[in-house]
N, C-alpha and C positions, 0 to 999 in steps of 0.2 A: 405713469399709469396709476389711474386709484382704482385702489381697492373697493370692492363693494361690502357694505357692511348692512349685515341682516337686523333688522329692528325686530326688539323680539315685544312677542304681542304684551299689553295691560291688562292687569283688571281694571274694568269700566266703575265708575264710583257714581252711584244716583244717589241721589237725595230721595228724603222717604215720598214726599211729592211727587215724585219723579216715577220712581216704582211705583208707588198706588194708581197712576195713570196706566203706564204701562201694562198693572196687573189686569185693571177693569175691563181695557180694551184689548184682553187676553195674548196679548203679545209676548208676555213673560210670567213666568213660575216664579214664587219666591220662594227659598226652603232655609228655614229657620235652623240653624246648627247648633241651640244651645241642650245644657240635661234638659231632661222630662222636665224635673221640679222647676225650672224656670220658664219652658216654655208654658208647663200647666197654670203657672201663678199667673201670666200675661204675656199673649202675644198679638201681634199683628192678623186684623183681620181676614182670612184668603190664605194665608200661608200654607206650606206644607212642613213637615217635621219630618226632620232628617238628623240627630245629635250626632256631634263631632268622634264618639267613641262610633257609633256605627259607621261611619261616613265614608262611603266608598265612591270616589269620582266614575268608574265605570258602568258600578249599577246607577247611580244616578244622571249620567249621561241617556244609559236604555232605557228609562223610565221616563225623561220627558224627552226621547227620542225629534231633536229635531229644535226646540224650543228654546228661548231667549232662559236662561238661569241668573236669577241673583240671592246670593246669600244676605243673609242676616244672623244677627245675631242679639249681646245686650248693646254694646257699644261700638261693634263694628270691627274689635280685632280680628274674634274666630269667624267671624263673618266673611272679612279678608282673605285667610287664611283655605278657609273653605272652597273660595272664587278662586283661587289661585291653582289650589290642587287639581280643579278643575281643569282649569286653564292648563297646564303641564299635563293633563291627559289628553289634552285635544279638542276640550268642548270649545266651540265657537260662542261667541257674542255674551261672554261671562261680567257680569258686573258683583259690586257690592253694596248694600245701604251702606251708605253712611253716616255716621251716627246709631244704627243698629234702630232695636225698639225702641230705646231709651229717644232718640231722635223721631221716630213714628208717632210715637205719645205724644211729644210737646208739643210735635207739629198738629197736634190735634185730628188725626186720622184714625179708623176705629182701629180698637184691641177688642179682644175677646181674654175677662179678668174670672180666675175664680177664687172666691176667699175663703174655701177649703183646701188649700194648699197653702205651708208658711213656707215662705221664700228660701233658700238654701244663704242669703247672707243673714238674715234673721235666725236660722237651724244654727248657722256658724257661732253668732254675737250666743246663743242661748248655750250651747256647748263649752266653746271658753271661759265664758262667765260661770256656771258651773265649777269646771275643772280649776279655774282661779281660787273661788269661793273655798272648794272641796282641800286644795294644797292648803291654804290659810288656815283652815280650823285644823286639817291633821297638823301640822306644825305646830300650834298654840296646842293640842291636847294629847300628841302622840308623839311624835318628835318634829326638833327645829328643821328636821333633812328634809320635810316633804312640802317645803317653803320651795324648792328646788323645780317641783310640779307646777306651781307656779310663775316662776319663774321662763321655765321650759314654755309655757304657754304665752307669756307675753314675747317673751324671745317670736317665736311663731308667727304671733298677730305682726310684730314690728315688721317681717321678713315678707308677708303676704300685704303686705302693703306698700312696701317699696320696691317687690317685682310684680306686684299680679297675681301669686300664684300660692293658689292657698290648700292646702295638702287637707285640710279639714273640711274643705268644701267638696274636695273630688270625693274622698271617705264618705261623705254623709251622703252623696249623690246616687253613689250603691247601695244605700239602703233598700231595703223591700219597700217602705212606704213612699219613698222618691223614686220607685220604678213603675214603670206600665201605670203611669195614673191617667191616661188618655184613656184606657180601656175599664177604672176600676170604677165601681158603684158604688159613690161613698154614703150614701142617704143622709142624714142630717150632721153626721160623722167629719172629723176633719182629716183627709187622706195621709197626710203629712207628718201627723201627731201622733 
């Protein structure tokens, strides 16, 4: 006698071609999961915004009550990530871009860019460098210990590069000026700076 064995559902993976068809002929929502400051700096045209620290699969099932969901994201992890939590709540017909925005851009489909926000890996490179700089001179003018600050920070970068996961970028991302910039009125001003 065989067993019957339950196949349990996917996330459905489009390509950004793929979702931009689907978005125009209104068959599908797409909701961007990344901070504010990345998605303010460029996203996907039509999108909605949803960041992964808010991201509740429930309310977001009520709010496109009914409709096709696909995440995005920059390159498609938290994207995944987001389609999935979904998916383990129930919502039907869940996909992901693949390749995230970083894939929607190449493919040459629109973004919406503003260049009054500096990017959160650009906040990052400008931070480290900084606190690198800053250990270097106290050590040559105050003591050799705070070579150690330095030290600490490339330690960091090596660590945020070989898992993804960069403790200086979530930090900056709760900044004031990397929050609510969809609502802030920057006038000739840079949001981010």
């Amino acid at each position: 006698m065989e067993t019957a064995t339950k196949q349990e559902a996917a996330v459905v993976g489009l390509t950004p071609g793929e979702a931009k068809k689907r978005l125009d002929a209104g068959d599908l929502v797409i909701v961007d999961v990344r901070m504010e400051v990345e998605y303010a700096s460029v996203h996907a045209e039509g999108v909605e915004h949803i960041p992964m620290d808010r991201f509740d699969p429930a309310a977001v099932m009520r709010r496109f009550d009914g409709k096709s969901i696909a995440c995005i994201c920059k390159g498609g992890t938290r994207g995944g990530k987001a389609a999935k939590m979904l998916l383990d709540a129930g919502a039907p017909n869940v996909a992901n871009v693949v390749g995230g925005t970083q894939a929607w851009e190449a493919a040459g489909l629109p973004v919406e860019r503003s260049s009054r926000v500096i990017p959160i890996e650009r906040q990052v490179l400008i931070g480290a460098g900084s606190l690198v700089v800053t250990g270097v001179l106290l050590a040559y003018f105050v003591s050799p210990l705070w070579i150690i600050l330095s030290l600490f920070v490339g330690c960091g970068l090596m660590f945020a590069g070989l898992t993804g996961f960069c403790g200086m970028a979530l930090v900056l991302a709760k900044m004031p000026w990397n929050r609510n910039l969809s609502n802030k009125s920057c006038g000739g001003a840079s949001c981010a700076a």
